[in-house]
C-alpha positions in Angstrom: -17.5 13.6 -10.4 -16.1 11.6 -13.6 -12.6 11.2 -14.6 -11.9 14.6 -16.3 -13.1 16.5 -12.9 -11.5 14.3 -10.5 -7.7 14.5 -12.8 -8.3 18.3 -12.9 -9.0 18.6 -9.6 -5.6 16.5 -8.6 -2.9 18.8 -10.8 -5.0 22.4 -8.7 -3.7 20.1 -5.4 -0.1 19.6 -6.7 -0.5 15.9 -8.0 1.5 14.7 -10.9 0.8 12.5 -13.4 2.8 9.0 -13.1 0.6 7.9 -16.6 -2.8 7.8 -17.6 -5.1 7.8 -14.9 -3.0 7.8 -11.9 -1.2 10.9 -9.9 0.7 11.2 -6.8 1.5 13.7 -4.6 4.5 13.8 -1.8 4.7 15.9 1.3 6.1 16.1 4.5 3.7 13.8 5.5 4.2 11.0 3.3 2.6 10.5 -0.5 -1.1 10.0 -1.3 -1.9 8.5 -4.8 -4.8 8.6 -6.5 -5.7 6.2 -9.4 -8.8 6.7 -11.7 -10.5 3.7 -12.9 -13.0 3.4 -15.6 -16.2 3.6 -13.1 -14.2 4.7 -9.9 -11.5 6.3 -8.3 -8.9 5.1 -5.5 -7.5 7.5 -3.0 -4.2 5.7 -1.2 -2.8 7.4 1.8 0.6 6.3 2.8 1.2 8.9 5.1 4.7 8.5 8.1 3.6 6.5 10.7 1.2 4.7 9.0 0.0 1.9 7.0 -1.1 2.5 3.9 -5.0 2.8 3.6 -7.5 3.2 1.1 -9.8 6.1 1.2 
């Protein structure tokens, strides 16, 4: 997947763009972020009841 697929995919699952190359989504579970980097991506789930992880 590059950039433009991954961004695309994350506003069809109800992620909003926080600026270029980073969205965030919040739930009832808690808010997952994902941040787009040049050459990867980062997936951070901060979901209640637990520490925030890396995916």
């Amino acid at each position: 997947m590059n950039a433009d697929m991954i961004a695309a995919w994350a506003v069809e699952n109800g992620f909003h763009a926080i600026d270029s190359g980073n969205y965030r989504r919040h739930d009832n579970a808690g808010v997952i972020t994902i941040e787009i980097k040049r050459m990867s991506f980062l997936l951070i789930d901060e979901r209640q009841g637990l520490r925030p992880r890396l995916i």
